[in-house]
N, C-alpha and C positions, 0 to 999 in steps of 0.2 A: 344306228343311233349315235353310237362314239364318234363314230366317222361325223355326222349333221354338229353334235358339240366342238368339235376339235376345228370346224372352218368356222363357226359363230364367234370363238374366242379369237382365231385370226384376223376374224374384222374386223371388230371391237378393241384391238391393241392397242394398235398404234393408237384412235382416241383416250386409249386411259395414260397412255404413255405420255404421248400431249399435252395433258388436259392443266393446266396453270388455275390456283385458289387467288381472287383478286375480293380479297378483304371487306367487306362493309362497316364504316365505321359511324356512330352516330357521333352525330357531330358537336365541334366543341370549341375551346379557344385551341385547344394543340392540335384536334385532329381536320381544321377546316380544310386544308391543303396538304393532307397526308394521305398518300397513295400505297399499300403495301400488295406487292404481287410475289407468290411461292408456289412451290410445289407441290406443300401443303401448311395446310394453318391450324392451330388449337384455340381457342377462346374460354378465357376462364372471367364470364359476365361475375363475377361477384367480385374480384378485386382489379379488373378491369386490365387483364393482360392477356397479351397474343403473342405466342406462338408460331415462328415462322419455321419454316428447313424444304431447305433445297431450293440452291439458284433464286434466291431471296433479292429482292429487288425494291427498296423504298425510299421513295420520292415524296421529299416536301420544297415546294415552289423550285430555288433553282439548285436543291442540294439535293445529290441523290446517296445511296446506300446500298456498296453490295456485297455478297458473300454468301455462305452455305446455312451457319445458322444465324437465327436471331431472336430477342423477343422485346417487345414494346410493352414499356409501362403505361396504359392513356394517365393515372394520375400523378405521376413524376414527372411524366414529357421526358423521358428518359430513354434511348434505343441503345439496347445490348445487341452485337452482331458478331461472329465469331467465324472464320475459314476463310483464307484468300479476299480478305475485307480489301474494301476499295468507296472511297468516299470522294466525291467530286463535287464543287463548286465553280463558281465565274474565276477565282482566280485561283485556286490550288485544288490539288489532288494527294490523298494519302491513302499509299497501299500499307498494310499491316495484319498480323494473326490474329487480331482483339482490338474490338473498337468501341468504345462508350461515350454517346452523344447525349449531353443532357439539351433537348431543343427548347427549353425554359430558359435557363440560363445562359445560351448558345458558348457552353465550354466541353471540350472534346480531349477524349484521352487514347492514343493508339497504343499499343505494345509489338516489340518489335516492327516499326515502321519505316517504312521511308515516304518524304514529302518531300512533294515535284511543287515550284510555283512559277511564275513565270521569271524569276528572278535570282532564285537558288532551290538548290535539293539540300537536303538534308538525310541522314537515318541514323536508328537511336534504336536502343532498346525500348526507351518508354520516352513518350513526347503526349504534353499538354497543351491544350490550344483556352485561353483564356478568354470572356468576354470582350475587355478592353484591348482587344488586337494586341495579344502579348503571346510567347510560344516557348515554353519553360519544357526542356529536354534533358535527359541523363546517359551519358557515354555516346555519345553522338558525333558524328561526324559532317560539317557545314562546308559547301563549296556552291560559289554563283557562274561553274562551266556547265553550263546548262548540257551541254552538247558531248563533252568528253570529263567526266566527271572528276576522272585518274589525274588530270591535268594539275589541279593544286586542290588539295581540299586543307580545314581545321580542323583535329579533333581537339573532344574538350569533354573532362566529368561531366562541368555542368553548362548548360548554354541556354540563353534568354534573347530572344528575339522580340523588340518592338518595333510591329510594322510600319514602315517608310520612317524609323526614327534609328535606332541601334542596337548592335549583335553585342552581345557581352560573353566570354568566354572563361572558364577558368580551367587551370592545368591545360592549355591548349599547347599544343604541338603543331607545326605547320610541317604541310607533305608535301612533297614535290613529287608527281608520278607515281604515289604511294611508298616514297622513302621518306620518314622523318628527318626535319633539315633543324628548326630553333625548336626551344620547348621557351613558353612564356608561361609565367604563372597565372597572370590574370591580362584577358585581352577584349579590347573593347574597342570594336570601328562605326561608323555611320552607314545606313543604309537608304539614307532618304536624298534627294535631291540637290537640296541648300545644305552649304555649308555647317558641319556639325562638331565637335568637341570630343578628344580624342586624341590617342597615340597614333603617331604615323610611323609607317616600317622602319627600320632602323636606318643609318649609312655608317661603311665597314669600311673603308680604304687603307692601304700602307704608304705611306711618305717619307722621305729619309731628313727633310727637318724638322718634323716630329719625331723621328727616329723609332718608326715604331706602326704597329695598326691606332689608327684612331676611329672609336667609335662614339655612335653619335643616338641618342633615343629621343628623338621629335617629339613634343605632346602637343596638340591645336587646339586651343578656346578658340572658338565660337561668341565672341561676349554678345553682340547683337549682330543686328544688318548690315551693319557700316562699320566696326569696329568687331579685330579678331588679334590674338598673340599667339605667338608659338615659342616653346623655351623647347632646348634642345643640354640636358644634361651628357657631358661626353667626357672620353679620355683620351689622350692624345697620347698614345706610346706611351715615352719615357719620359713627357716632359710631365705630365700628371695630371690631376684632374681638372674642368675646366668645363665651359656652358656656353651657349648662344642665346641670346634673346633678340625677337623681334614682334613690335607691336606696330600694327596699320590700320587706320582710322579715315575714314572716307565722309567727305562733308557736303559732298552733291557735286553735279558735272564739273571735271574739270579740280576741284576741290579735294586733295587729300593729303593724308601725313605719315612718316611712317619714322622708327626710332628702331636699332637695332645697333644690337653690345656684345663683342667678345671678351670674354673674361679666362683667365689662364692664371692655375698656381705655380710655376714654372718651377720646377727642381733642380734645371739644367742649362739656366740664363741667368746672365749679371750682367750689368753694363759695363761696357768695355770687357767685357771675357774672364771678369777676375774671380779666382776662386769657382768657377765653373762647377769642377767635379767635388772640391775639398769640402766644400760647405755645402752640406745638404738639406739648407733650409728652403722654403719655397721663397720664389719673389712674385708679388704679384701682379700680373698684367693687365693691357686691356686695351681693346680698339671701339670706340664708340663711333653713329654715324646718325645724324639726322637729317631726313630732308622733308621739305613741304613744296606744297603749287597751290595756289590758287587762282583761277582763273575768272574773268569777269564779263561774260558773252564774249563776244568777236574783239572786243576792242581791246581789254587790260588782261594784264598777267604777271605774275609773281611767283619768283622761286627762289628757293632757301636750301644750302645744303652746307653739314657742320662735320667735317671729322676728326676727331682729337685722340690719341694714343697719350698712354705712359711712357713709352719708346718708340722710338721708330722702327724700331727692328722687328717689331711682330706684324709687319705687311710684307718681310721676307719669310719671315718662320713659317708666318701660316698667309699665304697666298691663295689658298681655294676658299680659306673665311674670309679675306678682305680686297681680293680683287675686282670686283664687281661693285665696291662703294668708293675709289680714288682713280683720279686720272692723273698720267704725268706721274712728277717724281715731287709731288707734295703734297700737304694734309693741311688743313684749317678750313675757313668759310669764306663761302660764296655766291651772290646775289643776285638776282636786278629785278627789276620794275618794270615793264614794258610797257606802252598805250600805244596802239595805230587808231589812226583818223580816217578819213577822204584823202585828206593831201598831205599829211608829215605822220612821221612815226618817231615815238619820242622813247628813251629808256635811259635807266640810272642802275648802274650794277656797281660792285666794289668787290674785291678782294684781299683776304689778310692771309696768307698762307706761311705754313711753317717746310723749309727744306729739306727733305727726306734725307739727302747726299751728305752727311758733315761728319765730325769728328764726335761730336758727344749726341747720342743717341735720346738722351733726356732731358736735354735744355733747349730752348727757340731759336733760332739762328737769325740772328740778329741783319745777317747781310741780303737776307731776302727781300727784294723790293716791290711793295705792296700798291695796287691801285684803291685808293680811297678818296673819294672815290673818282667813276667815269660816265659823263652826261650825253649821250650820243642821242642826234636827230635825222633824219632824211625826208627830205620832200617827194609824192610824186612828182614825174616828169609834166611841166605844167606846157600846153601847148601854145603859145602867144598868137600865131595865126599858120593856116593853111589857105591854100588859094587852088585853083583850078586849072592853073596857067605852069605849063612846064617849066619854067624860070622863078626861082626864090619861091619854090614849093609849099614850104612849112618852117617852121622855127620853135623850139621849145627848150624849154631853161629845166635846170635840176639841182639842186643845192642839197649836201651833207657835211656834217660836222662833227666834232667832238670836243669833249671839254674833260683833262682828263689829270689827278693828283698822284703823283706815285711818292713812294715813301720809304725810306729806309730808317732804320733804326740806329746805323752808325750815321758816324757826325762825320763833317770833312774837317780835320783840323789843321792841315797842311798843304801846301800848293801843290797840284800833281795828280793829289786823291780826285778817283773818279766821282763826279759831281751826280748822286742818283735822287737828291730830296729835288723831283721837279714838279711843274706844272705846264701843261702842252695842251695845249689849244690847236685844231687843225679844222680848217676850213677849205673847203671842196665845190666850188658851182662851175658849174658846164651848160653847156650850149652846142645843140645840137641844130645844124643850118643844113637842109635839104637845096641846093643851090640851083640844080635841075634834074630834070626827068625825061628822058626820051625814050618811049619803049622799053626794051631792055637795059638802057643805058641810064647808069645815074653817077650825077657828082655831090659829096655832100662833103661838110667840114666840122672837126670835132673840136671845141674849144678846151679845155680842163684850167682852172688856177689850183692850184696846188699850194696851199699857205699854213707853215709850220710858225706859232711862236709859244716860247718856252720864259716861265718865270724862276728864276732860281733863287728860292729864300735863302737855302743855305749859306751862299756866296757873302749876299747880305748881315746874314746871322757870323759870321765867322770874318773874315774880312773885313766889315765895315765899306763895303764898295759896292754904292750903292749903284754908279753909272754898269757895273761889268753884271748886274742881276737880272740880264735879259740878252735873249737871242732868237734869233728869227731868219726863215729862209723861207725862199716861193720859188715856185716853176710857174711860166705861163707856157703850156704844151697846145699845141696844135696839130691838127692829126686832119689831112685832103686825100679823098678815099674818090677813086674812079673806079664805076663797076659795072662791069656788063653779063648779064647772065641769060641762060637758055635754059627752056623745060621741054621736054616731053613728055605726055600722056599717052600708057599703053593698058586699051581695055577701060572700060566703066565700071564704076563700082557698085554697084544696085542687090535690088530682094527683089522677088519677083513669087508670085503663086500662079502656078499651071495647071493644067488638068494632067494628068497621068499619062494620056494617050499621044499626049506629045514631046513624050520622052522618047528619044531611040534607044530602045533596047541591045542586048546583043545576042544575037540568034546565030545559026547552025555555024557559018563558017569564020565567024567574028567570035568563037571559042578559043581557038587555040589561041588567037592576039590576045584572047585578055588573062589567060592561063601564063603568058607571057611576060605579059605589063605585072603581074597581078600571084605571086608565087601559092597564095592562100588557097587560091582555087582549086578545087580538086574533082576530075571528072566534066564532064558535059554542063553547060548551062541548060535547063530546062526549058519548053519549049513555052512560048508569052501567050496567053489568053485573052484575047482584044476586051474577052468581058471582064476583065479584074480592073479594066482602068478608069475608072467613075471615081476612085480619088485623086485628089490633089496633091501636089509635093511645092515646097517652096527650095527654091533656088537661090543662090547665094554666089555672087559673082564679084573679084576683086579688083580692081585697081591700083597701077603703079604711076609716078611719075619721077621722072631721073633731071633733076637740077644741075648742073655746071655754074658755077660762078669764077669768072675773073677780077678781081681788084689789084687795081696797084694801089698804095698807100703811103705818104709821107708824114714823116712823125718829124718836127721842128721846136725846139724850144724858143719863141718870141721872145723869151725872159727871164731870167733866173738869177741869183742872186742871194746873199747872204748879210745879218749886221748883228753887231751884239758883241759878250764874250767868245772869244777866240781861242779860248782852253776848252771851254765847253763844246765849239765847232772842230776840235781837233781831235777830241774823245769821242767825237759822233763819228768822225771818218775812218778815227781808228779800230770803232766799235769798244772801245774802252766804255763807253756806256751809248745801249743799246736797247729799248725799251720791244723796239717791235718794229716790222717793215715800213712803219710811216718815220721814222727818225732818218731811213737812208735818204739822201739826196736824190734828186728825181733825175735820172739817167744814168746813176750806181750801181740799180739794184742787181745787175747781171754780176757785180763783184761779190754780193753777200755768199755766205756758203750751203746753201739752200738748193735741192736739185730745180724746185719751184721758180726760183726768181735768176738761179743762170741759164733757164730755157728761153726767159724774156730775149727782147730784142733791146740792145741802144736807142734808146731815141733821141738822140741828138744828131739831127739831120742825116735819116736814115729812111730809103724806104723798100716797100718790100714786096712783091710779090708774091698773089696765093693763085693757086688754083682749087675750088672746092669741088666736089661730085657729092650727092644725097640721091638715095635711092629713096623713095617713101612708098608705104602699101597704106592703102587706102580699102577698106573692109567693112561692108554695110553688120549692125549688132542687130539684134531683134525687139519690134517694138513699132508702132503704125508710124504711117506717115503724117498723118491727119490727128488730131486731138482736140477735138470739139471746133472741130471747121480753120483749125490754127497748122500751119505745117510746122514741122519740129524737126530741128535743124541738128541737134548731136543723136543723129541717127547714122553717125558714121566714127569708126575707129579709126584714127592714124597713127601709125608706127614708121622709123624710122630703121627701116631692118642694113642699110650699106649706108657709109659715107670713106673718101679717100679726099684728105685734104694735103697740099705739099705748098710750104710758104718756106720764102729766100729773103733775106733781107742783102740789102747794099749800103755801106758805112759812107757816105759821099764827105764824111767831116776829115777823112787822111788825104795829107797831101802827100807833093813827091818828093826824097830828098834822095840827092843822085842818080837822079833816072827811076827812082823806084818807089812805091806807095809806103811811107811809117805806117807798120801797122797792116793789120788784118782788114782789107775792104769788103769781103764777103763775110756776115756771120751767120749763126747757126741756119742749116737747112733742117727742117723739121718735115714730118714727115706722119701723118695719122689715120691709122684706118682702124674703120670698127664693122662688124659684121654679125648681126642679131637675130636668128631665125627663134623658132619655136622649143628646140631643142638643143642651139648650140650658138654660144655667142665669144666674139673676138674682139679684144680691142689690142693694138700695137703701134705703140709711137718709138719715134727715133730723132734723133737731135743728132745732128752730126758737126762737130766744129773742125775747120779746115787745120787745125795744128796736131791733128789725128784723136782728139776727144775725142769722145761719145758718153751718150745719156740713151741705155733703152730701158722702155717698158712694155713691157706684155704681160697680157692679162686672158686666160682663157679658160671658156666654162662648158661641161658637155654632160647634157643631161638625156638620158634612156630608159629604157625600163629595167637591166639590169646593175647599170654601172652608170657613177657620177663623178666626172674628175673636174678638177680645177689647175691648171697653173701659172703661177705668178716669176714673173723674172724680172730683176730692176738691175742695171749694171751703168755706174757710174766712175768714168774716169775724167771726168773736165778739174777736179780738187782731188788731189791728192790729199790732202788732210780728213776729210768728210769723204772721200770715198765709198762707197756702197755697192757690193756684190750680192745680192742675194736673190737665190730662188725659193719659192713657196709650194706646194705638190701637195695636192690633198684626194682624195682618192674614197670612194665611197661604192661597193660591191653586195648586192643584192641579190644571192645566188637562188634563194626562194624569197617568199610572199614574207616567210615568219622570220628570218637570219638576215640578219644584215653587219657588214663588217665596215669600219673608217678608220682613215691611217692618215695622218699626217705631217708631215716633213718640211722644214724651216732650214734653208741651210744658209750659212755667211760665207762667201765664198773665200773670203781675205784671213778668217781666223778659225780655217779649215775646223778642227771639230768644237774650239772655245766657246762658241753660240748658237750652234744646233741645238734645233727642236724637234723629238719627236715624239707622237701620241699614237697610241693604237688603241682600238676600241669593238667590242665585241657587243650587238643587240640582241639577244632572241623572244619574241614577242608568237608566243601561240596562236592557230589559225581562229580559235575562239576568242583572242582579244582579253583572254582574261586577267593574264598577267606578263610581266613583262622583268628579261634578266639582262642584264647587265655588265661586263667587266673590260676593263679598259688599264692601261700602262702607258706613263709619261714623261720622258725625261727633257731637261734642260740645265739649265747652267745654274742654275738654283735650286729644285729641287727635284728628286727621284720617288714618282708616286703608283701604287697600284690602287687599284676599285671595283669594288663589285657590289652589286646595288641591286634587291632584288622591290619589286613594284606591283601590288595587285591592284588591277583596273577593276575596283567595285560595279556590283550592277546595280541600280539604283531607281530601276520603275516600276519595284514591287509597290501596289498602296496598301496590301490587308487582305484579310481571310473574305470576312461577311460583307 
């Protein structure tokens, strides 16, 4: 009989063991969608509460609830759950020891928890979760490395989270890998999408014309959609306290404005040097910068940009706050107006700028000469007729101009003074005559006028001479081009879609070749299954053609010529006043000291020979051929991956004297090749003059998956006065995914260390993306800076709890 009991309870176990209590509730507004499953249940019908324990389990719609114990109030709507609590939703998860859900109010309280969302964790001793998507926490620790937590977290006594709005922190400490780095008192960032209002992380740097670390504490309004400010409170070493301000305003496409101010109480500036150290009262600085655009569809556009200082000397002092809003070595304002048409393009710009280079650092320098203003227009190339007939082919005209006031603020008050108050006029129409065509063979003729005239009030103004207040000079150039050129085409360029089975594979003994070809392969190729080839693959097939072109070319002046003042023609020669490369004479310009314009050729009765070579790849992009029954014609890439061009000119204007040519009859041999692949491009020219000059440049870029170099060489011996040696080396090392290192090197080769430049630069960016470090050293001939910038890449697609 013991024995008949003792196997009934063995069969019976395991069912009671199993056996789960799944609640019946009548129904209500809280409990229509509430599901409670345990391992056992109590119900206390008179004040309407249950009783769960063990491996408790409740579900309303998409929010579930679990843990060991619990009990549900039905008339509070209120769920108490206690042991290995774990609470899940569509967008977050909270595990914790104690969990109280009021489902009336949808406000939740964890103790000791931590919360997973899809966009950060968090854990705290006690965390509230409020109706209005709000999440109010005490001694908790906030970090959005989803993935590696250690990585950088916040903590903070207290922390308020508004979903897809902002974290607010206070007593927050920032950790790097679990080591405390800043402690802030109170911190508060965005965590929503659009731009939001807020401190941004700090910048730390050392510079030695600051003399000192300068730090910098960002804050960003947000004002609306189109308009935002950021003021940036800082100290700058030893020169003292000091701010940035910058306000930007967006007024639709193309359409916007922006104004930014440095300001500095300087303890450790005076103009001209004086009393530097003695007097330590502040002096107060400042570099102000405004620019605007407006644009007006395709056709109009407008642009304005104003920068004014107290001194000149604070775009040396401090070069990483004002390098980025001046060009050149000057400060004031600067315009134009632009309109293009069909057929001309018309624009009006001016300039009044102040010279950075002088003796007093806080007055206007009077000898800068200012364009106010300049009227510049250009025609299309208009075509007057074309024919079908290989003789007098085409014909087309092109007219440019300018109309242009320059100004200075000194007066001429004595003969000699360089004359800079002018007015210059320049006018520019050409003609372009296609003469014939034969196959590869063409002859055409280039006409150019070239018409400088100059008003000079001053003369007028000061003199009294009214005949000597004008001057004027032309070229009439002529340019006879015979040109014969060859192509070849190797390969078609097309897309093509196949069936699968008419790919050749590579099977048994075609393995080791592609093991070969091919170093990735590893082991056997697998053997092909005639039945896997019922898809399709598209194909993609490229195209080269290799060009040669010969021209010979004579350059001739039909006319040239000068009238007017004869001081003022002698200051142009001399470059005693010298506005810009349209003031040279037309067949000078090889004299000016510009590497640019002594690579030109003579052109007075000079001609020259090229030989050109262009490789081009021609490369189908993806996208049909057909587009509602229309075939579509930029269904193909051109790049121009080689070209090697080599032109001679011959001076035929020297003659002989005593058996021998005055003068150099061959000038520069030039020499240009460029080479552009995917991964590594070259460009290298060479100027060679027969009296042993040279002009080189090289220029080369190589990009991989671990390493990025660049180098630049220019070496200049035709002017001894302007001479220029310098190489450039920039170097960029990717040893992982998250490290990256760049180093940069400027050398002058003539003033061995006096204008070296060098930067080095350290990145580390975690494989989580979450944050990113920073530090970098820079030295040059002006100042000696260090850096270190640390950056967290918020997440920002949480939208809320419920």
């Amino acid at each position: 009989m013991r024995g008949r009991a003792v196997l009934l309870l063995f069969l019976i176990w395991p069912t009671i063991g199993l056996s789960r209590e799944r609640l019946s509730i009548a129904p209500s507004s809280f409990s229509d969608d509430l599901s409670i499953l345990a391992d056992k249940a109590f119900r206390r019908e008179k004040d309407g509460v249950f009783k769960v324990i063990g491996n408790v389990i409740i579900n309303r719609g998409a929010e579930t609830l679990y843990g060991e114990v619990g009990k549900v109030d039905l008339k509070e709507g209120i769920i108490y759950i206690e042991g290995n609590v774990r609470f899940t939703s569509q967008n977050i998860s909270i595990y914790g020891s104690k969990l109280i859900y009021d489902t009336i109010r949808h406000s939740l309280e964890a103790f000791n928890a931590r919360v997973l969302s899809k966009s950060f964790s968090l854990h705290g001793k006690y965390i509230e979760l409020k109706p209005d998507k709000m999440l109010k926490a005490r001694n908790v620790e906030y970090t959005n490395c989803l993935d590696c937590p250690e990585s950088w977290s916040i903590y903070g006594a207290h922390i308020k989270i508004t979903f897809g709005e902002y974290v607010t922190i206070k007593d927050a400490v920032m950790k790097i890998y679990g080591v405390p780095t800043v402690y802030l008192p109170y911190f508060i960032f965005p965590i929503k999408k659009g731009r939001a209002s807020g401190l941004l992380f700090p910048k730390i740097y050392r510079s030695s014309t600051t003399k000192g670390f300068t730090f910098k504490q960002p804050f960003f309004w947000a004002i609306d959609r189109s308009r935002d400010m950021t003021f940036s409170p800082s100290l700058f070493g030893e020169r003292g306290l000091g701010g940035e301000f910058e306000y930007r305003s967006a007024f639709g496409q193309g359409r916007w404005m922006r104004l930014n101010n440095l300001s500095v109480f300087d303890k450790n500036y005076r103009p001209f040097g004086a009393d530097s150290l003695g007097d330590r009262s502040r002096y107060s600085r400042y570099f102000s910068h405004y620019e605007h655009n407006f644009r007006w569809g395709n056709r109009g556009n407008h642009h304005l940009t104003v920068n004014k200082a107290r001194d000149k000397d604070i775009v040396r002092d401090f070069m990483e706050e004002t390098k980025d809003f001046y060009y050149g070595n000057e400060l004031g304002t600067e315009g134009f107006f632009e309109w293009k048409g069909d057929r001309f393009q018309l624009s009006l710009a001016g300039y009044f700028m102040d010279d950075l280079i002088t003796n007093d650092p806080t007055s206007f320098d009077d000898r800068t000469v200012q364009v106010l203003p300049r009227i510049s227009f250009a025609t299309t190339p208009f075509q007057l007729f074309k024919t079908k007939y290989s003789f007098l082919n085409s014909l087309t005209l092109g007219l440019q101009g300018e109309m242009t006031n320059f100004r200075q603020n000194l007066s001429t008050d004595e003969p000699g003074t360089p004359i800079r108050n002018v007015q210059r006029g320049h006018l520019l129409p050409s003609i372009d005559l296609v003469l014939g065509s034969w196959g590869p063979v063409k002859l055409r003729s280039y006409l150019d006028w070239d018409h400088q005239f100059y008003r000079l009030p001053e003369v007028v103004k000061t003199f009294r001479v009214s005949k000597e207040d004008r001057f004027e000079k032309w070229a009439f150039l002529a340019k006879h081009e015979l040109s014969f050129e060859l192509d070849r085409i190797y390969g078609l360029a097309y897309q093509v879609t196949v069936p699968e089975s008419r790919i050749k594979w590579l099977k048994g003994e075609d393995t080791k070749k592609a093991r070969k070809s091919d170093p990735a392969i590893i082991g056997d190729l697998p053997p092909f299954e005639e039945s896997l080839v019922k898809d399709e693959m598209t194909i993609k097939k490229r195209g080269y053609r290799h060009v040669q072109e010969w021209k010979l070319s004579h350059y001739q002046f039909l006319d040239s010529g000068y009238s007017g003042n004869l001081a003022f023609k002698e200051q142009l020669e001399n470059r005693t006043v010298f506005f810009d490369i349209i003031d040279s004479f037309r067949g000078k310009e090889v004299e000016i000291s510009a590497s640019q314009s002594q690579t030109k050729l003579p052109l007075e009765n000079v001609i020259e020979l090229q030989w050109n070579n262009t490789l081009i790849r021609k490369a189908p992009v993806s996208g049909e051929y057909f587009a509602e029954g229309v075939y579509q014609k930029n269904l193909f890439d051109y790049k121009r991956i080689f070209y090697f061009n080599i032109s001679q000119g011959l001076n035929l204007s020297r003659t002989r004297e005593n058996g021998e040519f005055s003068g150099e009859r061959l000038t520069r041999l030039a020499l240009d090749l460029g080479l552009e692949l995917d991964r590594l491009s070259l460009t290298a020219k060479e100027f060679y003059f027969y009296n042993g000059k040279h002009i080189h440049e090289l220029s080369l870029n190589s990009l991989n998956r671990y390493v990025d170099f660049s180098l630049g060489v220019f070496l200049n011996s035709v002017d001894e006065e302007t001479a220029s040696n310098s190489v450039n080396v920039g170097l960029e090392f990717r040893p992982m995914s998250s490290l990256t290192f760049k180093s940069q090197y400027d050398f002058d080769l003539d003033s061995r260390d006096e204008n070296n430049r060098q930067s080095y630069e350290g990145i580390y960016t975690p494989t989580n993306g979450c944050w990113r470090l920073r530090a970098g050293f820079s030295d040059d001939t002006i100042e000696t800076k260090y850096w270190a910038s640390f950056q967290v890449l918020w997440n920002s697609s949480f939208r809320g709890f419920f």
